[in-house]
N, C-alpha and C positions, 0 to 999 in steps of 0.2 A: 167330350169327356165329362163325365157327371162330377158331380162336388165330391161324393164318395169316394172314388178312383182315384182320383186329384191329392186328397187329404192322404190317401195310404200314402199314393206314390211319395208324395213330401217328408212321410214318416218316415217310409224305410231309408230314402236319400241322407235322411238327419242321424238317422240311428248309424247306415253305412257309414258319416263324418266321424259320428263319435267313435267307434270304436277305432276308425282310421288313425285319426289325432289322438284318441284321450287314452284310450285302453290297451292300444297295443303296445305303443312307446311306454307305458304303463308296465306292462307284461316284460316285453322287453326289458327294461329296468331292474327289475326286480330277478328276473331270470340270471341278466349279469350281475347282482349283488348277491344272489344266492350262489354263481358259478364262484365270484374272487373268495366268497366268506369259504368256502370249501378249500380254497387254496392255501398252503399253510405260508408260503410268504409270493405275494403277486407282486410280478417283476418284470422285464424284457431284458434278456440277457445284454441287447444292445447297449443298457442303459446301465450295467455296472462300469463303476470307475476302478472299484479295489474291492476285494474283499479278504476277510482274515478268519481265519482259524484257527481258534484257543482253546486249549488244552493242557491238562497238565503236563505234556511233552513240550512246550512254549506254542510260542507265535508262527503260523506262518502268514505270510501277506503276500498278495500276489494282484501286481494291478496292471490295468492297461496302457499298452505302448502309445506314446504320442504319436504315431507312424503312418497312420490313416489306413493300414492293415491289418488290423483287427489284431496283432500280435499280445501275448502279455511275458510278461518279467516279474520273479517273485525277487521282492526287493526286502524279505526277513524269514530266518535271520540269516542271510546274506544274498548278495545280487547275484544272481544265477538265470540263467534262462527259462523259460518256463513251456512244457511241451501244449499248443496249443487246442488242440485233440483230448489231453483231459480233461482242459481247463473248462474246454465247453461240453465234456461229459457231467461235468461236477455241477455245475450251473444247470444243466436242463433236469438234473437230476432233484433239483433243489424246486425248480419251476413247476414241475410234474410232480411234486410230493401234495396229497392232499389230505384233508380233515377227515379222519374216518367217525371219529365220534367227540365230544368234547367226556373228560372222565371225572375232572373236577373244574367245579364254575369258578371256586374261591380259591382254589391252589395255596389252603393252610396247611398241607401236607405234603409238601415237594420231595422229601424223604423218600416216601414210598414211589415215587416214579424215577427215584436217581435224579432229580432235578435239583437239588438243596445244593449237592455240587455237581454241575454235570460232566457227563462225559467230553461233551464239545459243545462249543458256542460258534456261530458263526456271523458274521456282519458285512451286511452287504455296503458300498458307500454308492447310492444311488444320485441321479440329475435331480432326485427331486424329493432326498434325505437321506437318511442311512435307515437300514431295517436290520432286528439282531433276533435270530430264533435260536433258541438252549436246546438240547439234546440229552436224553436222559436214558435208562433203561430198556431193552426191547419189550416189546409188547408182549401179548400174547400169540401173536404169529411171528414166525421168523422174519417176515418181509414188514416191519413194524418198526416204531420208535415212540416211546413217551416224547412230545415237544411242548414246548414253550415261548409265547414271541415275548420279547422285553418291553415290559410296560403294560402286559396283557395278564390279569391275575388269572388265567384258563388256565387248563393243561390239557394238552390235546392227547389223542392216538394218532397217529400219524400215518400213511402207507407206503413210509421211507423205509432201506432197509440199511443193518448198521453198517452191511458193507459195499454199501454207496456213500456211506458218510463218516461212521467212526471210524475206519480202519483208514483215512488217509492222510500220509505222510509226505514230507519234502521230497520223497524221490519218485511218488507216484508226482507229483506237478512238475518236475525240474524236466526240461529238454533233453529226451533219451538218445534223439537222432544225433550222430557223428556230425555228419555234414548237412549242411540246410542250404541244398539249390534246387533247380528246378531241370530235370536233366532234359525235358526240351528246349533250351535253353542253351545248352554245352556244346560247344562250337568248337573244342579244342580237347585235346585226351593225354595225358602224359602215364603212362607206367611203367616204373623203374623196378627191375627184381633185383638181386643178386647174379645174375646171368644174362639178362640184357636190356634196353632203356626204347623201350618203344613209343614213339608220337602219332599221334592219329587226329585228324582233322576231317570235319564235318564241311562236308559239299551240296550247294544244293539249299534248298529249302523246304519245310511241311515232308509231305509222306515221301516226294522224290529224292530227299536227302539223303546221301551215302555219306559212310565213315573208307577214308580212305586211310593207309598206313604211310606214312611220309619215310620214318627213320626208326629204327638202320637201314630199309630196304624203302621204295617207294613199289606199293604193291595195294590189292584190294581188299579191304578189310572185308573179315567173317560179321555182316551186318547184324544176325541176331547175336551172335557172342559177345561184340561191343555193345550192343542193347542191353542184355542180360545184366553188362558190367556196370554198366550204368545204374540201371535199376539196384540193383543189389549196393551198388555204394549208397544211393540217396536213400535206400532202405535201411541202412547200418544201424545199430541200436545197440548201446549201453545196457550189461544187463547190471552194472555198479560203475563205483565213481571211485577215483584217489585225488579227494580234494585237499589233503592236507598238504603243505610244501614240501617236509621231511618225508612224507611215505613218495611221494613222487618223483624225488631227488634217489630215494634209498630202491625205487624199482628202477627208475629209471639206469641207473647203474649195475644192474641186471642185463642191461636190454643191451645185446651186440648188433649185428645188421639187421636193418628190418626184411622182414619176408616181402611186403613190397610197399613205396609208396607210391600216393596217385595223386594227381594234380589236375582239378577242370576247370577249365576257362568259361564262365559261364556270361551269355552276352549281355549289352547293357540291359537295364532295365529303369525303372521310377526312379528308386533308391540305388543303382550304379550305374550311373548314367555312361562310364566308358566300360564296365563291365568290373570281372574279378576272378583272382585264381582263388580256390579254396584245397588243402592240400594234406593227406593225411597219410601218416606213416602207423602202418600196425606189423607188431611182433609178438612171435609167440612168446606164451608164458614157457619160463624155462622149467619151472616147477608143476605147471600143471596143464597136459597134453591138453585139456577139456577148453582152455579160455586161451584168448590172447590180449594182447595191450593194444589202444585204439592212440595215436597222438597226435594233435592239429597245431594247438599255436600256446604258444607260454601261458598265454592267460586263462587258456579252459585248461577243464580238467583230463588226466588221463583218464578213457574210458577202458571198463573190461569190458572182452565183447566174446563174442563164441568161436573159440578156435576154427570148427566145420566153414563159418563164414567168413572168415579172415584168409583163410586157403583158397576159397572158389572167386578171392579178389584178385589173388596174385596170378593173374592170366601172362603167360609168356606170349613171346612173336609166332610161334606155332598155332595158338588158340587164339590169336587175337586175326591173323590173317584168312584169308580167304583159302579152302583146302581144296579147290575144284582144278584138279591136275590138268584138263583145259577148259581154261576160261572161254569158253562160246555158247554163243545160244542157239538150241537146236532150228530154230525157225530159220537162221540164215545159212546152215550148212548145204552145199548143194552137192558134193561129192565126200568121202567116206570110202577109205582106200582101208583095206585091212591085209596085214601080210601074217601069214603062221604057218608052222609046219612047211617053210618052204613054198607056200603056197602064196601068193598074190593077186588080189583082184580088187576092182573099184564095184561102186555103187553110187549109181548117180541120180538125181532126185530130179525126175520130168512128173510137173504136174501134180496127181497124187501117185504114182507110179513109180518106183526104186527098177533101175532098169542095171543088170548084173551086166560089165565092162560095157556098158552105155548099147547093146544089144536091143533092140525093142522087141524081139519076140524071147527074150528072157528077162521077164517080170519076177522080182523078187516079190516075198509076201510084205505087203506094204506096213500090218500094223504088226511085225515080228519085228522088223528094219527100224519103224519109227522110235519102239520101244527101247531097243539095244543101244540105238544112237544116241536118242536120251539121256542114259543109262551112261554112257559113255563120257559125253560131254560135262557129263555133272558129277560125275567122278566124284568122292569125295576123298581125301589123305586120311587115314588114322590115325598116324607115326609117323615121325619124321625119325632119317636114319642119319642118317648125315648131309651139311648142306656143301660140303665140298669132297664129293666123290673121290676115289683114288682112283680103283682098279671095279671098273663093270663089270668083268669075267665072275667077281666074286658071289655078286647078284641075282648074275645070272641073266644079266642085261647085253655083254657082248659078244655074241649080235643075245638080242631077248627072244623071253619064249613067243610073244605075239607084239604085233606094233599096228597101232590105228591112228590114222591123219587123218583130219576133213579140210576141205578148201570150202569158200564162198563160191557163187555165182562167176566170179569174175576172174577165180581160178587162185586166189589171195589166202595162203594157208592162215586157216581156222589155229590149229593146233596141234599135238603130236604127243599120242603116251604112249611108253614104254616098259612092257611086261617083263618079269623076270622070273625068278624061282619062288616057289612057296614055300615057308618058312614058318612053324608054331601058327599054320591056319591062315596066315597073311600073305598076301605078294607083294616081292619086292616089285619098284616102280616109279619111272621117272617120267617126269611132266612137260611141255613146254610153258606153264600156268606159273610153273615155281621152279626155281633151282633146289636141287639137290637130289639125296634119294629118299621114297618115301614107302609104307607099305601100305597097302589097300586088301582090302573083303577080294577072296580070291573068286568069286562068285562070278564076275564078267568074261573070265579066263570061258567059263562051261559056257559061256552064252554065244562067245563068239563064234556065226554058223562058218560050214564049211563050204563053198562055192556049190561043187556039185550036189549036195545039200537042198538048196537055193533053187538049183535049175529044177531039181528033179521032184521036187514037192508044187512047183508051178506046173511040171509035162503031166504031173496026173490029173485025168478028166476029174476027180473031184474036189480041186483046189486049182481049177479055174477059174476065172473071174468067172461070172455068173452060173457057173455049174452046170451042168447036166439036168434037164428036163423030160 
């Protein structure tokens, strides 16, 4: 390699170090002093302890839980819960606000930005000091705010808007949610109405976990309705508060039986290491159809909450249980006796083949039979009419207009429902799944075929199995 060659090669190696080491970390630098100066206050939301918000409405303060969960508690001007979803709206809002322009360097004229007295002041108490930026005037766009950091003669343009920042008050921070658990967690279910006191217990674990009904009845809980109810409690929301003592003494005196209360067992966890009931009674407003009263324990406050939502919690034993008039599942039926009109016969499942009074050269159509039994088994109840029948004849049940059993493989009755009269579009109908009587979609009634039906849609060449060629 000549001397020439040699001496580039060593230049560009030298030149490639320098900008490695000197110029890029260089660039870098600069790039993040140019990113934070654009920032109007640079923070990690990690790293607040407290911050406050002053205004001529007062103080509020809102700091973080000692809990190691991330929680916060506004402790001015009073100790109240704090909803943790705004808190950390409010803050990224603050994080994400940046310098649009600087408008005065020397800020002798605070006046003209509303800054002289501003609209809000905010202060962070930071791991590694406190930071306070002032708020003043909207800009000249509506997504704007004249600002100013404390101690900084600037006065910025901001690209905050006022209603991420001026417009908020003690009740957009305070804890809206009724109840605060975690309903995977709930292991236990109690709902009391006025008409009856149902308990439900969680069996099982993860996705294969059923809600069963213990009492009054021990029976199989309707799994998405107790889902629903769940959800919708841990969802509950305060749309106001009665925090004073006298206004909550003087409704409370108002309030006769609650529409229902609920009570869940929610299992242990970090902070309840044996677990917890949390439990809440809501009634309606008697003056006003629109809302109702939320109420948990002495020390919180009564919530208003939205009538519409406080009714769709008061689930009775009817909607809380399982409505499948028989409890089977179509995979294990192996016969399927249906009697109507006097008529009777079986259907028995060889194979994939439904064979009409177990006959093998009378093949039912196997995906009409599949469909029906289905249909059958999974029944669902609309109504319940009564759970201790008198007189059947009245129904239309003794004897009924149509009666379907299936038995298992082993000959072990499946189950047994009972058709009756149609009544306002429903049929009456009784279950082996549930006691009492109940009405169902009279829809099964027309489906159910008729024997020679059956034979005679199989003798024709073209609903033979493989058909005619």
């Amino acid at each position: 390699m000549s001397r020439s060659v040699l001496a580039l090669l060593i230049l560009a190696v030298g030149l490639g170090l320098y900008l490695w080491l000197i110029e890029m970390p260089a660039e870098q630098t600069r790039i993040q002093t140019e990113t934070a100066s654009k920032k109007l206050i640079s923070f990690q939301e990690s790293d607040v302890q407290t911050f406050i918000l002053h205004s001529t409405a007062g103080d509020i303060e809102v700091a973080r839980k000692d809990d190691g969960r991330g929680g916060w508690t506004i402790t001015k001007p009073k100790a109240i819960e704090a909803d943790p979803r705004a808190v950390e709206e409010f803050l990224r809002a603050l994080i994400l606000a940046k310098v649009s322009r600087i408008v005065d360097e020397t800020g002798t004229d605070l006046a003209s930005y509303g800054l002289a007295t501003p609209s809000l002041s905010v202060s962070l108490r930071l791991s590694s000091g406190t930071q306070t930026v002032l708020f003043g005037d909207p800009g000249p766009l509506s997504s704007s705010l004249y600002a100013k950091r404390d101690g900084d003669p600037k006065v910025f343009l901001t690209s905050i808007s006022g209603r991420e920042i001026l417009t908020k008050g003690l009740q957009d921070f305070r804890r809206k949610r009724v109840l605060e658990f975690d309903h995977t967690r709930v292991s236990r279910l109690k709902v009391v109405t006025p008409h009856d006191t149902v308990v439900l217990y969680k069996e099982g674990h993860g996705e294969k976990a059923d809600w069963k009904i213990k009492a009054p009845v021990e029976a199989p809980a309707d799994q998405p309705e107790v889902r629903s109810l769940l959800f919708g409690l841990e969802d509950l929301k305060a749309q106001a508060f009665l925090d004073d003592a006298k206004d909550r003494q003087a409704t409370k005196l108002q309030l006769k039986t609650p529409l229902v209360s609920l009570t869940v067992h929610e299992e242990s966890g970090d902070t309840q290491p044996d677990g917890r009931d949390r439990s809440v009674m809501l009634f309606l407003n008697p003056k006003n159809t629109m809302t109702a009263y939320a109420e948990t324990t002495p020390q919180e406050p009564i919530y208003i909450v939205p009538a519409a939502t406080a009714k769709d919690l008061a689930k009775n034993l009817f909607a809380l249980r399982s409505k499948q008039l028989i409890a089977a599942e179509p995979d294990r039926v192996k016969t399927l006796v249906i009697k109507r009109d006097e008529e009777e016969y079986s259907l028995i499942h060889e194979g994939s083949d439904w064979l009409v009074d177990g006959d093998p050269t009378a093949k039912a159509d196997a995906t009409r039979i599949n469909t029906f039994m289905s249909r059958a088994v999974r029944l669902q109840a609309e109504r319940i009419v009564t759970d201790k029948p008198k007189d059947l004849k009245h129904y239309g049940l003794a004897p009924p207009v149509a009666e379907l059993t299936v038995a298992d493989a082993q000959g072990k009755l499946l189950g047994r429902i009972a058709i009756g009269r149609v009544e306002d579009n429903l049929a009456f109908a009784q279950g082996s799944g549930m006691p009492g009587i109940f009405q169902i979609r009279p829809d099964l009634l027309k489906e159910i075929p008729k024997k020679t039906d059956l034979i005679a849609s199989k003798s024709s060449p073209q609903s033979t199995t493989g058909g005619t060629r």
